[in-house]
Residue, then its C-alpha position, 0 to 999 in steps of 0.5 A: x288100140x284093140x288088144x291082140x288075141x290070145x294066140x292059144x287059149x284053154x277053157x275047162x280042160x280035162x285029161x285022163x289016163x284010164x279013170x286018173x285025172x292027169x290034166x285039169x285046168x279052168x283056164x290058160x292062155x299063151x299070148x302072141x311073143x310070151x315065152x312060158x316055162x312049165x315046171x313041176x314034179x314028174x308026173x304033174x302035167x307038163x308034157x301032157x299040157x305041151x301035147x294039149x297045147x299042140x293039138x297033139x292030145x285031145x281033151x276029155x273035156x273042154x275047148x280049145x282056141x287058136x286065135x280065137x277059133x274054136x278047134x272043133x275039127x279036123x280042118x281047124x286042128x291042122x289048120x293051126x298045127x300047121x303054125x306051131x312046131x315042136x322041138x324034143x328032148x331026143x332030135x328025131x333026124x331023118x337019115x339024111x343030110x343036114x340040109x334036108x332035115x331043115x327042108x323037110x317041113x318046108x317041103x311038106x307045106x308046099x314051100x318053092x324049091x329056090x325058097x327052101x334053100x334061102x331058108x334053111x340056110x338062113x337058120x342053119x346059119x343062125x344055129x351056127x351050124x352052116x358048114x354041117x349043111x351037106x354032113x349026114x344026120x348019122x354023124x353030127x354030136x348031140x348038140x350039132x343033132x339038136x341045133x340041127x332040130x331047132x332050125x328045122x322047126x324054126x324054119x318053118x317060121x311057126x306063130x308058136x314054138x314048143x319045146x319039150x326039155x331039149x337041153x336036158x341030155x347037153x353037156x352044160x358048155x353046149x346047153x348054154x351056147x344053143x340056149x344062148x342062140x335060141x334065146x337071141x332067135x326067139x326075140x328077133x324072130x317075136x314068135x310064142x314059146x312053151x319050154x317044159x323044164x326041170x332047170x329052174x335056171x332055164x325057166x328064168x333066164x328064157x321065161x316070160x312067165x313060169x307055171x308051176x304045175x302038181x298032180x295036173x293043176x296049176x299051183x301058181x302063175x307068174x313072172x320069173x321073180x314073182x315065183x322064186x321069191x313069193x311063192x304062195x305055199x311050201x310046195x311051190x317054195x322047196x321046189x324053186x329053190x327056197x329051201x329054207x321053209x321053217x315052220x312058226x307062229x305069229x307072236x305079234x306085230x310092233x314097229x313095223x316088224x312081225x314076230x315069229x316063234x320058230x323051233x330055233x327061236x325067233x325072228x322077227x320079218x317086215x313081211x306086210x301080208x301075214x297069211x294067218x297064225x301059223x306060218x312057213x318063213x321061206x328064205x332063199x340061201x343066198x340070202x344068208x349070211x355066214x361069218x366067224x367072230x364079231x357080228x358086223x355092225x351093218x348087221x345089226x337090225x337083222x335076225x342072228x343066230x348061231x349054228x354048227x356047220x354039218x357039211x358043205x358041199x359044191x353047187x355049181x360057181x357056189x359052195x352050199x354050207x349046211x348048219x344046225x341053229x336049232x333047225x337046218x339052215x342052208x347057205x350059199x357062199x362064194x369060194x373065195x369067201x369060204x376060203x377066207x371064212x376058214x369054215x369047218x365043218x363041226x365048228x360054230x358060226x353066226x348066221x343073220x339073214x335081213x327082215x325083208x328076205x323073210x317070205x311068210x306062207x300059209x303054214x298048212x298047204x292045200x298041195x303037198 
């Protein structure tokens, strides 16, 4: 069987502001039911990358291809923006009723009267939001405005969906209920997505795969996993989340096991690709483990340090423990596992993390 066409296709493109290169990429493609997240700094292309795609911003430089066909006119462009649809961070709504924001673009692409309302009704019911069909636009809560955005670009029924951080103003409860609803949609549905975010929670739950981009290029590409726990430099590490990135040099390897001088010590990694002599060991704070007394014996192959406690704050359903080992070192913990720790600030404490939870980066960075 002959695989399907990518459904959007970049070749070389480039973007500017002024004489400032904003946007530079060799290649990309999205393919028919993938769902990317965009990540990065502000400033680092996402939006730029979301209006390149949409047909919305035209390149300096380069081509770009829906299913194959080169966008080189006018009647190309509309020709495949008539199948894409975009969702922002701010609704947008008409000042009418709910009913007629979702019919909008269906009246717009020449849709029958008796059509329209089985389709809008179809997605305003899927959004939950049904009852507010004769409600005005002007009174609906952020989160109703928002529903109310996506059935109207979902209605459409578009080939791909584009969505520039539409959850960012929400309340958390509402953020995860529309997500929830949105995320059902997109797979019954089997259409493209493009999500730009900040919430790397977001990113993995929805994504196919995740870009993370800086200064307008591509710093890495992969599925959810791949990116949170293999980033391929410091720059991509911090900003997932990894927030344990200690600076060290390679000693040596023996017994299956690499060790590594670091300013608290040494540790010793069963990471199998070592990227050179000097290195960055990445740890994810869930990964450390914090207790008061006796080492547990399950523990013992692992690296052991000790640490000082220099604060704790809240994180969500977690507790972040901040602690001197001769380095900063963070921890998540549960609640109930604090509590039952008594952990103080100001007091000692061991710490251990396993080998295998040491991800080894190349220790000087082409991004910064």
């Amino acid at each position: 069987m002959k695989p399907s066409l990518p459904l959007i296709t970049l070749e070389n493109i480039k973007i500017f502001r002024g004489r400032v290169k904003v946007l530079d990429l060799p290649t990309f493609s999205l393919n028919q039911r993938e769902m990317i997240s965009l990540i990065g700094p502000n400033g680092s292309g996402k939006s730029t990358l979301l209006l390149t795609l949409n047909g919305l911003l035209k390149p300096a430089a380069g081509k770009i291809l829906f299913k194959g066909r080169v966008l080189d006119s006018n009647q190309a462009l509309l020709e495949s923006r008539r199948r894409m649809a975009m969702v922002f961070q701010e609704p947008l709504l008409f000042d009418t009723t709910v009913f007629n924001n979702v019919a909008s673009g269906l009246k717009i692409r020449g849709i029958k009267k008796e059509k329209i309302r089985t389709r809008v009704m179809e997605y305003l019911e899927r959004f939950n939001i049904g009852h507010l069909a004769g409600r005005s636009a002007r009174k609906l809560s952020g989160g109703e405005a928002q529903r109310t955005s996506l059935a109207r670009a979902l209605a459409t029924e578009p080939e791909v969906l584009f969505l520039d951080e539409p959850f960012s103003a929400l309340d958390p409860p509402t953020r995860q209920s529309i997500i929830t609803d949105l995320e059902r949609i997109i797979r019954e549905t089997g259409l493209a997505a493009v999500l730009v975010t900040h919430d790397e929670t977001e990113a993995i739950r929805l994504s196919d795969r995740i870009l993370v981009l800086n200064r307008g290029e591509i710093v890495q590409t992969g599925e959810p996993r791949e990116i949170m726990n293999r980033p391929v430099n410091r720059f991509v590490a911090e900003f997932v989340g990894m927030e344990n990135v200690i600076p060290g040099q390679v000693l040596g390897k023996s017994q299956g096991r690499v060790s590594i001088s670091i300013p608290g010590g040494i540790i010793r990694t069963s990471a199998a690709d070592i990227p050179g002599e000097k290195v960055y060991c990445g740890i994810r704070p869930e990964k450390i483990q914090v207790w008061k007394g006796e080492s547990p014996a399950a523990i013992a192959d692992e690296n052991v340090f000790q640490g000082r406690v220099t604060a704790v704050s809240s994180n969500g359903p977690f507790l972040k423990v901040f602690l001197d080992c001769g380095l900063p070192l963070s921890a998540y913990m549960s609640r109930e596992i604090l509590a039952e720790e008594k952990i103080k600030t100001g007091d000692t404490y061991s710490i251990a993390f396993r080998p295998e939870d040491i991800h080894l980066m190349p220790g000087e960075d082409e991004i910064s």
